[in-house]
PADO-653225 format. One record per residue (C-alpha): chain; y, x, z. Coordinates in nm, 3 decimals. Example, Ala and Ser with C-alpha at 12.3 -4.5 7.8 and 13.67 -1.06 7.14 Angstrom:
<drenros>
<seba->A&c2->-0.450&c1->1.230&c3->0.780>
<seba->A&c2->-0.106&c1->1.367&c3->0.714>
</drenros>
This chain:
<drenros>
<seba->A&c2->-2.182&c1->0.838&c3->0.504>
<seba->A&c2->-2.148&c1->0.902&c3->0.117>
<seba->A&c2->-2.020&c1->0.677&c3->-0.101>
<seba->A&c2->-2.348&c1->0.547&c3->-0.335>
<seba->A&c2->-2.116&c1->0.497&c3->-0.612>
<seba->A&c2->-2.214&c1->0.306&c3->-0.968>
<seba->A&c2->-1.982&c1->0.543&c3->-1.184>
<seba->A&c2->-2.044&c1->0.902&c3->-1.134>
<seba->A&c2->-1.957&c1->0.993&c3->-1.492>
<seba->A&c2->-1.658&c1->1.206&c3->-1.622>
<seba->A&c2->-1.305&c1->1.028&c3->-1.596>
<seba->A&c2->-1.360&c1->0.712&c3->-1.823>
<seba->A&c2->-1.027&c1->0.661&c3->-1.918>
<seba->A&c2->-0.868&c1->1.029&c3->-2.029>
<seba->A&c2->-0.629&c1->0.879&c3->-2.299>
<seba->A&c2->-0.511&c1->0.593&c3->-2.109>
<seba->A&c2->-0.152&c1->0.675&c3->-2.000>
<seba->A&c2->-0.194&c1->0.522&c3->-1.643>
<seba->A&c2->0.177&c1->0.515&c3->-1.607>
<seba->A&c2->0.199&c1->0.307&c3->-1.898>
<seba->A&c2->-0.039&c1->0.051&c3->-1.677>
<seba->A&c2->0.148&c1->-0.229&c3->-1.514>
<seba->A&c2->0.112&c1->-0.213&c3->-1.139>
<seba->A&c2->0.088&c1->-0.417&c3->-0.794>
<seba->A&c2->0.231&c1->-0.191&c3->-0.509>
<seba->A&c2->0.193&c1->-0.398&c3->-0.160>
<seba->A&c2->0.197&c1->-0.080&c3->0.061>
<seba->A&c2->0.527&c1->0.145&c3->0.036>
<seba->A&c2->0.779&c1->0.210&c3->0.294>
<seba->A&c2->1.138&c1->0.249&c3->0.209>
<seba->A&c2->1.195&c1->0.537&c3->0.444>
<seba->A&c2->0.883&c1->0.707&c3->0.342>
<seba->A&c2->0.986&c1->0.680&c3->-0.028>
<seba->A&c2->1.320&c1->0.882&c3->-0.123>
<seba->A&c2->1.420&c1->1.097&c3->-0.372>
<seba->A&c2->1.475&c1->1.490&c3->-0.204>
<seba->A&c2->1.777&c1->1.497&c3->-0.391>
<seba->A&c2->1.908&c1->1.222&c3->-0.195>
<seba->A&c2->1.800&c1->1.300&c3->0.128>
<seba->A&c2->1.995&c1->1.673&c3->0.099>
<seba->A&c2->2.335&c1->1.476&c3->-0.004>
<seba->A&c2->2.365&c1->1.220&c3->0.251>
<seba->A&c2->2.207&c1->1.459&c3->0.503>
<seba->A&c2->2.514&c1->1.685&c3->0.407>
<seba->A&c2->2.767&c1->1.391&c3->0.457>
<seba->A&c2->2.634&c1->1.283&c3->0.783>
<seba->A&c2->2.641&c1->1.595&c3->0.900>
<seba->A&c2->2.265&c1->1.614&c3->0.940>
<seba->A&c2->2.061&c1->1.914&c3->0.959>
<seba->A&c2->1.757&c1->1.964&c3->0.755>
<seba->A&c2->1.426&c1->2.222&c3->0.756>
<seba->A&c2->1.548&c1->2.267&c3->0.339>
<seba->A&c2->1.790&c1->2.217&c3->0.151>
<seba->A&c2->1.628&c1->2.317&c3->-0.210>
<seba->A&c2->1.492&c1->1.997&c3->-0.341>
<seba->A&c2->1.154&c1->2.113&c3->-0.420>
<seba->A&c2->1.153&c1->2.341&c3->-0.068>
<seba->A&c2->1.260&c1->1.971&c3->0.098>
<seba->A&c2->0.926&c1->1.801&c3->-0.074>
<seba->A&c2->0.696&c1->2.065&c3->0.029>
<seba->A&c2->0.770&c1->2.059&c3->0.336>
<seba->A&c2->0.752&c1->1.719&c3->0.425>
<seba->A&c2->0.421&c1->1.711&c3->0.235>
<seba->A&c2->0.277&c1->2.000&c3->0.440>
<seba->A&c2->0.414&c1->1.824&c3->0.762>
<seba->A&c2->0.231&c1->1.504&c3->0.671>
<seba->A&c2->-0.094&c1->1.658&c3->0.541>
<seba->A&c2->-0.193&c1->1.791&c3->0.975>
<seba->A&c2->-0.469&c1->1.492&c3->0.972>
<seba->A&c2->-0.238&c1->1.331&c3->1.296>
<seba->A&c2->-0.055&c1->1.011&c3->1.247>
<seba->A&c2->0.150&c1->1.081&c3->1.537>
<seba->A&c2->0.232&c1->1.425&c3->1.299>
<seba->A&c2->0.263&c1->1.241&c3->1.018>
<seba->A&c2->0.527&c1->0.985&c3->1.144>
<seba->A&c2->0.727&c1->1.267&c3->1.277>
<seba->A&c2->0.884&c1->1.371&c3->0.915>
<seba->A&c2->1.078&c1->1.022&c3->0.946>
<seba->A&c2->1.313&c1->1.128&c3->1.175>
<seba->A&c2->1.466&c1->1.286&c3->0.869>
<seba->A&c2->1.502&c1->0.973&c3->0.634>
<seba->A&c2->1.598&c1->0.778&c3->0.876>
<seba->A&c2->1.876&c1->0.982&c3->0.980>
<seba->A&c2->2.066&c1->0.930&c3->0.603>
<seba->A&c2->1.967&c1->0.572&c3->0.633>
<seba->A&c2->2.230&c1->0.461&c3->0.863>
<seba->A&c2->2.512&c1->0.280&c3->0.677>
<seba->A&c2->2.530&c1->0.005&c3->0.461>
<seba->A&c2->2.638&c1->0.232&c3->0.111>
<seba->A&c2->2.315&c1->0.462&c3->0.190>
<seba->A&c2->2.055&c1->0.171&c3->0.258>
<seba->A&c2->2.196&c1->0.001&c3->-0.073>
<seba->A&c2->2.161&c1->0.344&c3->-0.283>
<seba->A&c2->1.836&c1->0.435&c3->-0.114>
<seba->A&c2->1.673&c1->0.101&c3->-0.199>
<seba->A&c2->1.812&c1->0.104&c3->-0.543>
<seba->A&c2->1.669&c1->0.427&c3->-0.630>
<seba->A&c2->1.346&c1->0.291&c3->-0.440>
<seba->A&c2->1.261&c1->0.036&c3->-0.716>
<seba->A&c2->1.429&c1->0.270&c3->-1.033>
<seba->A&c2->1.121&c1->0.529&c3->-0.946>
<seba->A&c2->0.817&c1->0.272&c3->-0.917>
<seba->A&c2->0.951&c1->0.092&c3->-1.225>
<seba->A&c2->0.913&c1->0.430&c3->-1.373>
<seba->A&c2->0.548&c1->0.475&c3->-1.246>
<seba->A&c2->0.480&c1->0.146&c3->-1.386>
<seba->A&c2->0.502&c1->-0.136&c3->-1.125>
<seba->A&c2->0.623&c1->-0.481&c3->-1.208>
<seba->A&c2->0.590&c1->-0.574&c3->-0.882>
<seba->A&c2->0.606&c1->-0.429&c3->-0.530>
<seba->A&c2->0.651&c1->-0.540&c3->-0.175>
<seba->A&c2->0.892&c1->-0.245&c3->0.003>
<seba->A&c2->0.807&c1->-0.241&c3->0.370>
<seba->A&c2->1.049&c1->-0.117&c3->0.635>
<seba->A&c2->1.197&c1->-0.134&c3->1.027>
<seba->A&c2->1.548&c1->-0.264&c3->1.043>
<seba->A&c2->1.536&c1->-0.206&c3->1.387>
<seba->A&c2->1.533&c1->0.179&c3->1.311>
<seba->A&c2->1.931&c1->0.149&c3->1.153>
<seba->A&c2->2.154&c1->0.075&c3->1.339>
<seba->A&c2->2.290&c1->0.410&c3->1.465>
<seba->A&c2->2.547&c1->0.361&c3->1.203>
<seba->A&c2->2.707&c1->0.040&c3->1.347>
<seba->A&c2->2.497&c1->-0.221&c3->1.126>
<seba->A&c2->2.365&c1->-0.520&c3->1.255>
<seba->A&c2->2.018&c1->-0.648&c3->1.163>
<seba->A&c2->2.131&c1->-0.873&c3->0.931>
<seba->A&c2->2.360&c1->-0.679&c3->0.799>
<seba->A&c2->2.082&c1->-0.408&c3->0.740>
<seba->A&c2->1.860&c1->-0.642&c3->0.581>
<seba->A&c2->2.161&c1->-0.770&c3->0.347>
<seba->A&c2->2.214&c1->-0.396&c3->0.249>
<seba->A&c2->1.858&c1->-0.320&c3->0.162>
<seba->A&c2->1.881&c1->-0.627&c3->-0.019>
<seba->A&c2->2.186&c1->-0.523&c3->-0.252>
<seba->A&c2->2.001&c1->-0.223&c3->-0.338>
<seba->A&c2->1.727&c1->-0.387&c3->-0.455>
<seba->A&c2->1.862&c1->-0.631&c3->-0.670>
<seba->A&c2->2.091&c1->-0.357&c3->-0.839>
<seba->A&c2->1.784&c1->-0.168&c3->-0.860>
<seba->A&c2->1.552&c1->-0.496&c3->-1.074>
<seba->A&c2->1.899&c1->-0.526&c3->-1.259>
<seba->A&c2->1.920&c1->-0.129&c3->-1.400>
<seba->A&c2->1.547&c1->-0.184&c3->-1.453>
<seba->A&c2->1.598&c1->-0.515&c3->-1.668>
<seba->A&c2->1.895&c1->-0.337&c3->-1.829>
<seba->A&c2->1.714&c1->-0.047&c3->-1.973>
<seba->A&c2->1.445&c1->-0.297&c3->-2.146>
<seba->A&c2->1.169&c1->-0.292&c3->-1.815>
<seba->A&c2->1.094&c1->-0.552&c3->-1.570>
<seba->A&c2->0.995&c1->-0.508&c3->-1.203>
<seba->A&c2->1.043&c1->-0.788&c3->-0.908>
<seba->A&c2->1.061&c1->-0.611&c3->-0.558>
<seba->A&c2->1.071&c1->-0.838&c3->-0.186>
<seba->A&c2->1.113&c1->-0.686&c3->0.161>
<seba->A&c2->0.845&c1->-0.703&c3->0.386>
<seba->A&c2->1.043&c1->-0.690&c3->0.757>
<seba->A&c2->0.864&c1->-0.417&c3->1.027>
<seba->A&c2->0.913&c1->-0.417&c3->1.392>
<seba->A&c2->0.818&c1->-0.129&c3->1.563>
<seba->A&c2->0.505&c1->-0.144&c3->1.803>
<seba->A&c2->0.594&c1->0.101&c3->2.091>
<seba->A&c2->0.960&c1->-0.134&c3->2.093>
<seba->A&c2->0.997&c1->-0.468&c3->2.245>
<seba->A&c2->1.199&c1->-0.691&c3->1.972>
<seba->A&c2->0.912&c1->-0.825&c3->1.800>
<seba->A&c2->1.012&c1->-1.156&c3->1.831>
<seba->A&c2->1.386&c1->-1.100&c3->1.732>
<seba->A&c2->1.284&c1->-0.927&c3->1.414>
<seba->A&c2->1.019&c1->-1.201&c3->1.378>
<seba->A&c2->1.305&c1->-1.437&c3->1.364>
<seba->A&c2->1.525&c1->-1.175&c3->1.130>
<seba->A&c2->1.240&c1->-1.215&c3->0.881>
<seba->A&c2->1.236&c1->-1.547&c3->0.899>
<seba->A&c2->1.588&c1->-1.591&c3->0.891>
<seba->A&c2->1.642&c1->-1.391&c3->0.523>
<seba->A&c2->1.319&c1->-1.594&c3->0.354>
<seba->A&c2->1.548&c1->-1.674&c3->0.128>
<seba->A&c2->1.684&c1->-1.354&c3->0.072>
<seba->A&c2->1.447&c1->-1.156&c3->-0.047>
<seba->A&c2->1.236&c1->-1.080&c3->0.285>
<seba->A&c2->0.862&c1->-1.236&c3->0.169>
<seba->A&c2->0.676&c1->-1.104&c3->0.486>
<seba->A&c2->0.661&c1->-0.960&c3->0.818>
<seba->A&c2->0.477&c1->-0.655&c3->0.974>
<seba->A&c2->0.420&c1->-0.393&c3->1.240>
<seba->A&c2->0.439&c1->-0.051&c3->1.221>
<seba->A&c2->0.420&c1->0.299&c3->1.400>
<seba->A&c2->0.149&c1->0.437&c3->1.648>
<seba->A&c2->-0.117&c1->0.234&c3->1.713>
<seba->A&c2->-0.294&c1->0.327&c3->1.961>
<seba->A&c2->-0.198&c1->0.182&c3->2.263>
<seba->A&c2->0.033&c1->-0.106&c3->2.113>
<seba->A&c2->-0.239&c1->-0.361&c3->2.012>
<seba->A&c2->-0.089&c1->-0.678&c3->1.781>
<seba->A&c2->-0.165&c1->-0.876&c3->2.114>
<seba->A&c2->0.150&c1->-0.734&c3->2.215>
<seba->A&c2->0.361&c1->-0.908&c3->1.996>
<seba->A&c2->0.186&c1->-1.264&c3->2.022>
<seba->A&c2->0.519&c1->-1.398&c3->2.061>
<seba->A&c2->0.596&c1->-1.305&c3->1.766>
<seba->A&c2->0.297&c1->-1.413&c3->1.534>
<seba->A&c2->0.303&c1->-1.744&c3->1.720>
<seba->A&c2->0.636&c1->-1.762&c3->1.569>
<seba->A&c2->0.589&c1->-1.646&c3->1.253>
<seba->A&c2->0.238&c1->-1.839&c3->1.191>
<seba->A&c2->0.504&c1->-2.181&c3->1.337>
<seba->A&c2->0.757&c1->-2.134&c3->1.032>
<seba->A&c2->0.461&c1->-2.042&c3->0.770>
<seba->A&c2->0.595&c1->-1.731&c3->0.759>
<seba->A&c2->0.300&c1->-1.455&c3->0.603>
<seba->A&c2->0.212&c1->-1.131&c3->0.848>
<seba->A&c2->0.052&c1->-0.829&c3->0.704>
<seba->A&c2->-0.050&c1->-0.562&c3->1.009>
<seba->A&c2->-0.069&c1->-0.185&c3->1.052>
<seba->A&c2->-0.474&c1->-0.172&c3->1.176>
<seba->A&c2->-0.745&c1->-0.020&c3->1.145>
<seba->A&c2->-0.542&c1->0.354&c3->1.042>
<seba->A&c2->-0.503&c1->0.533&c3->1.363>
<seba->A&c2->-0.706&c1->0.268&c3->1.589>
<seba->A&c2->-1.041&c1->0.118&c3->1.473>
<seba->A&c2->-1.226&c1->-0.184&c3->1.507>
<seba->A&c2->-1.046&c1->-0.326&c3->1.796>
<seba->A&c2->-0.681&c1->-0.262&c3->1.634>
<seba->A&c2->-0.842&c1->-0.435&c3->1.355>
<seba->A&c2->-1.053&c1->-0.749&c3->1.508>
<seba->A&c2->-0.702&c1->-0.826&c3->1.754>
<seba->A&c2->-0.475&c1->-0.797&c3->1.399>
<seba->A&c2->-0.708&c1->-1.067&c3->1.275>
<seba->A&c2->-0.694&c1->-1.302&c3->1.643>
<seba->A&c2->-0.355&c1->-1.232&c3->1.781>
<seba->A&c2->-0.164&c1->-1.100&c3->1.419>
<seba->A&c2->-0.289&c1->-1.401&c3->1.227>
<seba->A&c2->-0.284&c1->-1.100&c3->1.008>
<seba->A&c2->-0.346&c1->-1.246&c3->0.628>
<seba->A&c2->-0.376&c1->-0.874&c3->0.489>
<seba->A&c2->-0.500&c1->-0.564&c3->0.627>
<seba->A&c2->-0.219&c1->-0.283&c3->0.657>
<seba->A&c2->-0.438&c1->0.017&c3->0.545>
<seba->A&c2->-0.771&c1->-0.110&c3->0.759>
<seba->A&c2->-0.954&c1->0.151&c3->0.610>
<seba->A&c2->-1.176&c1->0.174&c3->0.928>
<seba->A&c2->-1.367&c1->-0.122&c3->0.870>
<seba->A&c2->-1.614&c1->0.074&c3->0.743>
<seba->A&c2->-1.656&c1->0.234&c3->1.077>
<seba->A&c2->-1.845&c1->-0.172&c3->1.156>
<seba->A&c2->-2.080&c1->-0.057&c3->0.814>
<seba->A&c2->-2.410&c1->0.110&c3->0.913>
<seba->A&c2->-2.695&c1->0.283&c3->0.763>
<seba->A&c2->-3.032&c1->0.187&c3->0.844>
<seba->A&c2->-3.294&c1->0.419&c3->0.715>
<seba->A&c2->-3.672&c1->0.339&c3->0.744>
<seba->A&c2->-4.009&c1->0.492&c3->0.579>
<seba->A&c2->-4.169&c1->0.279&c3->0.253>
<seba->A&c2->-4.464&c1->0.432&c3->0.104>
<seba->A&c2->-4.387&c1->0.842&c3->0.296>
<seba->A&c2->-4.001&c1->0.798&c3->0.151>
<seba->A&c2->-3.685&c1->0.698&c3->0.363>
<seba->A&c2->-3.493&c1->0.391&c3->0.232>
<seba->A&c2->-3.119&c1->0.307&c3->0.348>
<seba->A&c2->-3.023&c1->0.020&c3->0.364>
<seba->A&c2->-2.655&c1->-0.060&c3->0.457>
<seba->A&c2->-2.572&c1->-0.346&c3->0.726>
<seba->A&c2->-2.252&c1->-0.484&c3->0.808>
<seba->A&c2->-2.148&c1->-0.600&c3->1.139>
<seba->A&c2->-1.980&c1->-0.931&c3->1.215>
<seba->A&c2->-1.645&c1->-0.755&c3->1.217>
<seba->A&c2->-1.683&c1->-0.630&c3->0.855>
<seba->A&c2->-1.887&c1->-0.943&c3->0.723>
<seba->A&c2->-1.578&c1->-1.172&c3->0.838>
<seba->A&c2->-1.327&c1->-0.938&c3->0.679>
<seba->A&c2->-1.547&c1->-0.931&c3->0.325>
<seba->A&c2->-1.677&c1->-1.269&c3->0.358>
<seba->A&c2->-1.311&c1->-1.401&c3->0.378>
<seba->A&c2->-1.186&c1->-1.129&c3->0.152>
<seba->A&c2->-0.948&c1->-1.082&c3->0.355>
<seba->A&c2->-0.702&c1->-0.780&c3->0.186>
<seba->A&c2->-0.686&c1->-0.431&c3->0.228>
<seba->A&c2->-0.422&c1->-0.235&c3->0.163>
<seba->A&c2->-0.590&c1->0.107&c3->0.135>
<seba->A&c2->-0.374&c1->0.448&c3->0.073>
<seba->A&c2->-0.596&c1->0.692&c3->-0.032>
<seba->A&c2->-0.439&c1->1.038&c3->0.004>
<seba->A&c2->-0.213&c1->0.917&c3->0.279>
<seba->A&c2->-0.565&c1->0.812&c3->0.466>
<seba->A&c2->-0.671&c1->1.167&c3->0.440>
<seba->A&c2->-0.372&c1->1.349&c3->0.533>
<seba->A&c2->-0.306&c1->1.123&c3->0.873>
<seba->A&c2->-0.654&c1->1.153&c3->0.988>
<seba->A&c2->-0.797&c1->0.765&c3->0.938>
<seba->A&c2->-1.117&c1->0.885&c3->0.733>
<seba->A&c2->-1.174&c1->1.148&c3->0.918>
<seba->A&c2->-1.511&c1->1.006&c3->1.068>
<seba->A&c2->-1.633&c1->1.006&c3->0.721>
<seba->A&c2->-1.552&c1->1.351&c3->0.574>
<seba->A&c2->-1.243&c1->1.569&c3->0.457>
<seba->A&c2->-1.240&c1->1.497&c3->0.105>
<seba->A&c2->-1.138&c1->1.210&c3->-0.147>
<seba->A&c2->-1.534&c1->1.159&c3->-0.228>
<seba->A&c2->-1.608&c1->1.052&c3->0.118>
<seba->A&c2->-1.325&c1->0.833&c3->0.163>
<seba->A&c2->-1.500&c1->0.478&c3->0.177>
<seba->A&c2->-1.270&c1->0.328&c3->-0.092>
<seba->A&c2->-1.531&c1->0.307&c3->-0.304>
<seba->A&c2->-1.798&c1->0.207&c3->-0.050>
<seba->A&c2->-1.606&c1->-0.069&c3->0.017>
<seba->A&c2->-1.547&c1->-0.185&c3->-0.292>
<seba->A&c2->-1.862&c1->-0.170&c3->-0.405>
<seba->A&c2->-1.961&c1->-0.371&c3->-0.113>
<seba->A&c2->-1.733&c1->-0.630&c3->-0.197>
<seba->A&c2->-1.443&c1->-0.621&c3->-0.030>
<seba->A&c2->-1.131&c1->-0.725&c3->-0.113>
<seba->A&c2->-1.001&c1->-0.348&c3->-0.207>
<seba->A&c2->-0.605&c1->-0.264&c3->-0.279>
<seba->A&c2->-0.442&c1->0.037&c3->-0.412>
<seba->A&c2->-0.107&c1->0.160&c3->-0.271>
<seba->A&c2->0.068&c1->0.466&c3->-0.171>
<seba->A&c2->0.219&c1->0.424&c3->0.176>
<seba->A&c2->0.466&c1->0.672&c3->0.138>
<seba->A&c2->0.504&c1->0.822&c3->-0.182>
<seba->A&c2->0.763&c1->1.132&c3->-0.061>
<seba->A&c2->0.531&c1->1.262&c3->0.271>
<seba->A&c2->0.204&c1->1.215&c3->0.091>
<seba->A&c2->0.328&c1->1.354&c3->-0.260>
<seba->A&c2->0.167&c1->1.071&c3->-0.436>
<seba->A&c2->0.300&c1->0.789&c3->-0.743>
<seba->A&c2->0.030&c1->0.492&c3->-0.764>
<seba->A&c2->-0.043&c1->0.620&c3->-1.113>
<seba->A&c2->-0.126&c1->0.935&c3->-0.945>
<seba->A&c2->-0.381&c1->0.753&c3->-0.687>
<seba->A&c2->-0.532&c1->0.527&c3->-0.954>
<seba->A&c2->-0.588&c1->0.885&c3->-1.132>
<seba->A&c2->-0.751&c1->1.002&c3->-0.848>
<seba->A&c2->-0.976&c1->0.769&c3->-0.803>
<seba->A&c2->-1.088&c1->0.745&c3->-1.171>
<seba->A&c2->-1.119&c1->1.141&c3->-1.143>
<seba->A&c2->-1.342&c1->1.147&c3->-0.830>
<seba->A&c2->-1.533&c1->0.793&c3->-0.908>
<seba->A&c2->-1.555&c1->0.800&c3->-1.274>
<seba->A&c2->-1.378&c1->0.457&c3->-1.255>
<seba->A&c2->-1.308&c1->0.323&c3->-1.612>
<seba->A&c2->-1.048&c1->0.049&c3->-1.694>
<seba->A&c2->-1.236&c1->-0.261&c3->-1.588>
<seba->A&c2->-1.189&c1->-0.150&c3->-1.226>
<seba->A&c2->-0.866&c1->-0.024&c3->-1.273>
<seba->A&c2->-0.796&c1->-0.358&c3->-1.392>
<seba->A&c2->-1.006&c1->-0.550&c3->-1.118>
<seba->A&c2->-0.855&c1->-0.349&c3->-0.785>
<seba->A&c2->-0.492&c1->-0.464&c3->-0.962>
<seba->A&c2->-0.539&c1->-0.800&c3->-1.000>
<seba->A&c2->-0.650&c1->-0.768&c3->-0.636>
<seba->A&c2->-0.305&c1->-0.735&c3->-0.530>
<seba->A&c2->-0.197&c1->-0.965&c3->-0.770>
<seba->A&c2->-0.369&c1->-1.208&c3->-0.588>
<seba->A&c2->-0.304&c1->-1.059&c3->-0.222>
<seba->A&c2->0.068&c1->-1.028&c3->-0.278>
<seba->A&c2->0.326&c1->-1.282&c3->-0.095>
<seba->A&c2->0.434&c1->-1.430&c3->-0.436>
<seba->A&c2->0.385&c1->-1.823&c3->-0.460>
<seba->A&c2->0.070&c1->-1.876&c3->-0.621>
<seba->A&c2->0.257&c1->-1.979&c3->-0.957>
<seba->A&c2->0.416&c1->-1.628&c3->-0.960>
<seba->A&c2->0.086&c1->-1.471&c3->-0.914>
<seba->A&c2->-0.067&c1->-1.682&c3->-1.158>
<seba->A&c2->0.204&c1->-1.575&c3->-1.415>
<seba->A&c2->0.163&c1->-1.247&c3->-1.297>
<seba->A&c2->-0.217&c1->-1.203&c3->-1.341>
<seba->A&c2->-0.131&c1->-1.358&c3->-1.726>
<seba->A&c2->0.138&c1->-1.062&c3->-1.784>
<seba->A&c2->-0.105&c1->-0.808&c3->-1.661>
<seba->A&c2->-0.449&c1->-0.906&c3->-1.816>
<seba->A&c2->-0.259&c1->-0.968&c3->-2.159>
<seba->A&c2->-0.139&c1->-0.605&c3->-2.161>
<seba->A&c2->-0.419&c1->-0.457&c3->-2.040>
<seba->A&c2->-0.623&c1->-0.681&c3->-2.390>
<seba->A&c2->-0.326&c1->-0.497&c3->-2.608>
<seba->A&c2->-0.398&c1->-0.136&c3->-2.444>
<seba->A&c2->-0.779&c1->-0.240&c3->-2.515>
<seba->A&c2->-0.719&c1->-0.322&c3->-2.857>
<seba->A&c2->-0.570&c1->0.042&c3->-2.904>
<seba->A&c2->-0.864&c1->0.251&c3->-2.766>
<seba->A&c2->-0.999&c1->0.260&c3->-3.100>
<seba->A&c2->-1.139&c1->0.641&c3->-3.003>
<seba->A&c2->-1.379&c1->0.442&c3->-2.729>
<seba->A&c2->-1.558&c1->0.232&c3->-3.001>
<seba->A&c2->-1.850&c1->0.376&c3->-2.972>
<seba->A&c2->-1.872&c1->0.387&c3->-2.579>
<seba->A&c2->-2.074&c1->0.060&c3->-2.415>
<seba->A&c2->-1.881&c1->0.084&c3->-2.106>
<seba->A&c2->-1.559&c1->-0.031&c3->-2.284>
<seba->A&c2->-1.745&c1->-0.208&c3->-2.594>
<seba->A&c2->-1.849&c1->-0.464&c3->-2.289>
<seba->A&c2->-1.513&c1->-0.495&c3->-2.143>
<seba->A&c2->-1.271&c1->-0.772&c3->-2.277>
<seba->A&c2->-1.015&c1->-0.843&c3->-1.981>
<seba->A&c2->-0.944&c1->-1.186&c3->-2.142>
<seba->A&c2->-1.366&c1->-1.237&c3->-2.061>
<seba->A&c2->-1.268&c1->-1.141&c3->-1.705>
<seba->A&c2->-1.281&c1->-1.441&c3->-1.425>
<seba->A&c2->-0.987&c1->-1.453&c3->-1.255>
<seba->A&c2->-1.087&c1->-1.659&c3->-0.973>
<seba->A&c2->-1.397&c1->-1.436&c3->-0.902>
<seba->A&c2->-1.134&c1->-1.146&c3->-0.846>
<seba->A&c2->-0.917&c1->-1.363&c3->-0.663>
<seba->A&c2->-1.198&c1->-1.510&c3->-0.402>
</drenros>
């Protein structure tokens, strides 16, 4: 299925710096996310054997590992970064670094996802863990506030879905609300370890008003999806790109010519009609696989069918080091293979504004920080005066709540 898309023209937005644009990331994982440099030097203290150890040989090959179209392939690389993420001085440093690169791709805020469960090798408790990721990040905001930026980072707590202690890292979540942790999810293969597995859990989680965003709809389809929704209470969509597996093409013959028309089953009209977030990763989507149904390429992946459609679209990277990918650099790809100009930008941003854990006063004061930049950068574009497309566009015009529902 091809994407019928509204804005097939050349790049709208050439001299916009889109690193300059402040970002929403809600989809990054900590261990898929460090710097090559790093990864060499504590590999080299713990004694840890790596396929390179030139930095750029490192980042090649962990983005030609990732790029096989498996996610069973693709989760493989891990074993790597999780290896030199074992003690309580590497988690701090490795988080730290974490937020000091997306505040330099332009995010002001971002919700790091990752599996405490998976560091312990090094004598850490849980808590402990958690408290050490923790550190890290808060150095991390402070450097960034120090050097004249801003950028507010929260954990979002994983268990793993082929282990069994969903509801003790359920509870571990719960337990550091306060600290940082502002959600819970599950992670790794997914076929075969359906949400339903971890009922327990979400039962828990959904008692204590505790928010669950879960892995679906990326290696599994419609089922991983629809039991996310039941048994995950799942209030976001991790990835859920194959929803559009439940959107079909009808074609019929008016007057000798075929129309399409495109239907939505009850799966995908629930998820759209209750706008219920996804958290869609592009290039990772293509390299493990989860678009596959659809075609090879960027232009067949149904971000833009879906948004189009009407549902509640996010940007995000998933893992920034195995796909090779900044969000600046996926926004860019999407405005290079759509033609998407700076209203959308603007529009699938505020999405995650408004799909993020924040209280809804943060996100509120959020949404003001980001639309009133976004009015400056349009007051600037003074080469795009002549253009309708952005002559028509005032992001102060913009309804908020019509992006938010």
């Amino acid at each position: 299925m091809t994407n019928p898309t509204s804005e097939q023209a050349a790049p709208s937005i050439p001299v916009v710096d889109l690193k300059s644009l402040p970002k929403v990331s809600l989809h990054d994982h900590l261990d898929g996310g460090l710097r090559p440099e790093t990864i060499i030097e504590l590999a080299a203290e713990a004694g840890h054997e790596l396929p390179e150890t030139d930095p750029d040989a490192l980042r090649a090959w962990f983005l030609e590992s990732a790029d096989s179209g498996s996610l069973e392939r693709y989760l493989e690389t891990f074993e790597h970064t999780i290896a030199v993420m074992q003690t309580h001085g590497n988690l701090v440093r490795v988080a730290r670094e974490f937020v000091e690169d997306l505040a330099e791709d332009g995010v002001v805020y971002g919700e790091v996802r990752w599996a405490p469960e998976q560091h312990l090798a090094g004598g850490l408790s849980l808590d402990e863990a958690v408290e050490a990721v923790q550190e890290g990040l808060e150095e991390g905001m402070d450097l960034v506030d120090e050097a004249g930026g801003y950028i507010e980072v929260g954990q979002i707590i994983t268990a793993m879905r082929h282990a069994d202690r969903g509801s003790e890292i359920a509870q571990l979540a719960v337990r550091h609300r306060d600290n940082g942790v502002v959600g819970f999810d599950i992670a790794g293969a997914e076929n075969g370890f359906l949400p339903s597995r971890f009922k327990e859990a979400f039962t828990y989680l959904a008692e204590n008003n505790f928010p669950a965003t879960v892995h679906a709809g990326e290696g599994a389809g419609l089922d991983s999806i629809q039991d996310a929704l039941v048994h995950g209470r799942a209030l976001r969509l991790g990835h859920g790109v194959r929803i559009a597996e439940d959107i079909h093409l009808d074609v019929e013959e008016v007057d000798g010519n075929d129309v399409g028309t495109l239907t939505l089953g009850d799966l995908a009209q629930w998820v759209r009609d209750r706008q219920i977030p996804l958290e869609l990763c592009p290039s990772s989507n293509l390299q493990t696989g989860a678009t596959a149904a659809f075609g090879p390429t960027i232009a067949e992946h149904p971000i833009d069918l879906l948004h189009q459609l009407g549902f509640n679209v996010t940007v995000n990277t998933d893992n920034r080091l195995m796909s090779g990918v900044t969000l600046s650099g996926e926004f860019g790809l999407l405005v290079e293979t759509f033609g998407y100009g700076l209203d959308t930008v603007l529009e699938l941003t505020l999405n995650a504004v408004h799909a993020s854990f924040l209280p809804i006063e943060a996100r509120e004061q959020l949404a003001d920080f980001i639309l009133e930049h976004y009015d400056d950068v349009m007051d600037e574009m003074d080469d795009f005066e002549d253009d309708d497309e952005f002559e028509a566009f005032d992001a102060s015009d913009l309804d908020e709540s019509e992006l938010e529902d």
